[in-house]
BANU-930575 format. One record per residue: residue number from 1; residue in three letters; z, y, x of N, C-alpha, C, O in turn. Coordinates in nm, 3 decimals. Example, Ala and Ser with C-alpha at 12.3 -4.5 7.8 and 13.67 -1.06 7.14 Angstrom:
+------+------+---------+---------+---------+---------+---------+---------+---------+---------+---------+---------+---------+---------+
: resi : resn :     nc3 :     nc2 :     nc1 :    cac3 :    cac2 :    cac1 :     cc3 :     cc2 :     cc1 :     oc3 :     oc2 :     oc1 :
+------+------+---------+---------+---------+---------+---------+---------+---------+---------+---------+---------+---------+---------+
:    1 :  ALA :   0.780 :  -0.569 :   1.319 :   0.780 :  -0.450 :   1.230 :   0.780 :  -0.330 :   1.320 :   0.846 :  -0.332 :   1.424 :
:    2 :  SER :   0.708 :  -0.225 :   1.285 :   0.714 :  -0.106 :   1.367 :   0.787 :   0.003 :   1.290 :   0.804 :   0.114 :   1.341 :
+------+------+---------+---------+---------+---------+---------+---------+---------+---------+---------+---------+---------+---------+
END
This chain:
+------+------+---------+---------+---------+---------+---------+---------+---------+---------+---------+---------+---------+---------+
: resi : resn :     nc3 :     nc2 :     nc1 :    cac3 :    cac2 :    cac1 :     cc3 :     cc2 :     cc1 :     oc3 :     oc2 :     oc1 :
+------+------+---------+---------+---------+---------+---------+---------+---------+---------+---------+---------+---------+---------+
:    1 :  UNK :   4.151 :  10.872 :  -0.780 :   4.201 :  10.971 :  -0.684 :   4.290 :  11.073 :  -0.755 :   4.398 :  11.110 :  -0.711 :
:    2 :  UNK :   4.233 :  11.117 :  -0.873 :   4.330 :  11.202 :  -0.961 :   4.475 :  11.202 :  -1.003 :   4.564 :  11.287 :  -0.992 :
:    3 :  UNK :   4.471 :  11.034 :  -1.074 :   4.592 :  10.985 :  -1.051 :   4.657 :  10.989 :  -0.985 :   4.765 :  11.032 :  -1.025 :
:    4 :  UNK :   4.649 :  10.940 :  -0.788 :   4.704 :  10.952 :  -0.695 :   4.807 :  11.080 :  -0.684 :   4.929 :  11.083 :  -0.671 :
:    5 :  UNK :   4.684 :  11.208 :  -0.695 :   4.757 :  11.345 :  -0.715 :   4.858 :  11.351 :  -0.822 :   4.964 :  11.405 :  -0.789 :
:    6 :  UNK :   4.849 :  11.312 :  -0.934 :   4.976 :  11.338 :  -1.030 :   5.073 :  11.256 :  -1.012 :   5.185 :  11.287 :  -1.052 :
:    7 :  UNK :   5.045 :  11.111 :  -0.933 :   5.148 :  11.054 :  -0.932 :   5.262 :  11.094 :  -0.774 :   5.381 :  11.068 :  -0.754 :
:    8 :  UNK :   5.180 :  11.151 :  -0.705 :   5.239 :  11.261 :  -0.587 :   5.333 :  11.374 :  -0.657 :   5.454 :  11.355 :  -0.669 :
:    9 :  UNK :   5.299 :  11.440 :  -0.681 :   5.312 :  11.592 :  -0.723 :   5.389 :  11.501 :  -0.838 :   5.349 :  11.410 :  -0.765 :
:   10 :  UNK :   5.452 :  11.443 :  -0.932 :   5.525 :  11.397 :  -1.052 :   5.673 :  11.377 :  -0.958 :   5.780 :  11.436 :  -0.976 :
:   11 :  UNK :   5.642 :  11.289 :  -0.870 :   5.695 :  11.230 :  -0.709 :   5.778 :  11.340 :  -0.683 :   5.896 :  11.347 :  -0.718 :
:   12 :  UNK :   5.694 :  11.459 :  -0.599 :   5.772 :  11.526 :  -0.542 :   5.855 :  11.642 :  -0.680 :   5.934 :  11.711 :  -0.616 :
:   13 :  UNK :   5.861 :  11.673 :  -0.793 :   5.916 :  11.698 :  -0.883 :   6.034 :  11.649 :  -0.933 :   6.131 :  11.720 :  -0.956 :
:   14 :  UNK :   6.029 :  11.518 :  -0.952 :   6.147 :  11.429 :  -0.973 :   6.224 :  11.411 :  -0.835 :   6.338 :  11.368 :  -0.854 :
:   15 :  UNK :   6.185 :  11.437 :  -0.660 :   6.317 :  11.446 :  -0.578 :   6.367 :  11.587 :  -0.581 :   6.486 :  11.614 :  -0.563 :
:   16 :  UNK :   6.261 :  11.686 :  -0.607 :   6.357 :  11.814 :  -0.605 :   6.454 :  11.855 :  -0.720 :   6.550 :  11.933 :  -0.715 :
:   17 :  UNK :   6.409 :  11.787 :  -0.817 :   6.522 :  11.797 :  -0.953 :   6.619 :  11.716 :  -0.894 :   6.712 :  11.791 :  -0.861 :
:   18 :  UNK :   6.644 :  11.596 :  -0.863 :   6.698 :  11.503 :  -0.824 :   6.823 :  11.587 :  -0.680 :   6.946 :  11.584 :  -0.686 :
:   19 :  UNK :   6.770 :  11.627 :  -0.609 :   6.831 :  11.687 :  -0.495 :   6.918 :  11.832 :  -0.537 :   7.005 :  11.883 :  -0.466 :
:   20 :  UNK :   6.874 :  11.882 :  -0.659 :   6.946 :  12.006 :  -0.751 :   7.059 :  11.925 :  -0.859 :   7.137 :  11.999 :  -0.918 :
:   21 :  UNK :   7.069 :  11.771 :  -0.886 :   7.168 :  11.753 :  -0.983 :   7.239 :  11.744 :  -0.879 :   7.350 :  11.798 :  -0.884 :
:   22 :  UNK :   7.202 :  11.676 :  -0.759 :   7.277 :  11.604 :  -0.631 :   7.378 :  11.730 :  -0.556 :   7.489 :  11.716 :  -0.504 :
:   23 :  UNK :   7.291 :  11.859 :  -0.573 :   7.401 :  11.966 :  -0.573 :   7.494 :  12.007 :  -0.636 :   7.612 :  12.016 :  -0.602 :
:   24 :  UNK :   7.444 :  12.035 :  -0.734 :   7.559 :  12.050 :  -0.920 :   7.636 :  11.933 :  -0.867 :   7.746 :  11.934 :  -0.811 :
:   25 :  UNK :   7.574 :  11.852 :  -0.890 :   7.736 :  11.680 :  -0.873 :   7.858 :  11.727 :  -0.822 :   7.966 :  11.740 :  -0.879 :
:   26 :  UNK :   7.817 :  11.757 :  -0.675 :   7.879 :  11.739 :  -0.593 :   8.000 :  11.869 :  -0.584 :   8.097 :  11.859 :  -0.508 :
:   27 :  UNK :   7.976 :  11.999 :  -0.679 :   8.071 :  12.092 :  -0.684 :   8.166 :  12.018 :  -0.745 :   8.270 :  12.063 :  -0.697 :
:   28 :  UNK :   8.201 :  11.912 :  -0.839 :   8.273 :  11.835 :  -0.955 :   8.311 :  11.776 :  -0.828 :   8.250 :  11.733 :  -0.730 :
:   29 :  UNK :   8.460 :  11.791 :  -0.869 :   8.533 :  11.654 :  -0.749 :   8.514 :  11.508 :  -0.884 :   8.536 :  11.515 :  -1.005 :
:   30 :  UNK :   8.468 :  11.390 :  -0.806 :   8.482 :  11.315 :  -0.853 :   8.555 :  11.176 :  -0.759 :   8.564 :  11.138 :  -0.643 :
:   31 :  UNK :   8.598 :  11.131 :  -0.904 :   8.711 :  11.003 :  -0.887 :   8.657 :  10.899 :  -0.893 :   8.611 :  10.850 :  -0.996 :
:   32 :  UNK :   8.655 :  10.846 :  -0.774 :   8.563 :  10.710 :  -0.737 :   8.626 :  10.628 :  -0.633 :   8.572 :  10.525 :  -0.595 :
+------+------+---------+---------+---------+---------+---------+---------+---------+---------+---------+---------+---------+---------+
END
């Protein structure tokens, strides 16, 4: 059950970092 919790909470850590580079990115015009 413990696990469960860290692997949640690790989870929701890595989309909110994830959703803050996804901001930073997106000020950079990029060439694609």
């Amino acid at each position: 059950m413990g696990v469960m919790i860290m692997m949640v909470k690790v989870d929701l850590q890595c989309c909110r970092s994830y959703k803050k580079v996804k901001k930073v990115l997106s000020k950079f015009p990029r060439d694609s």
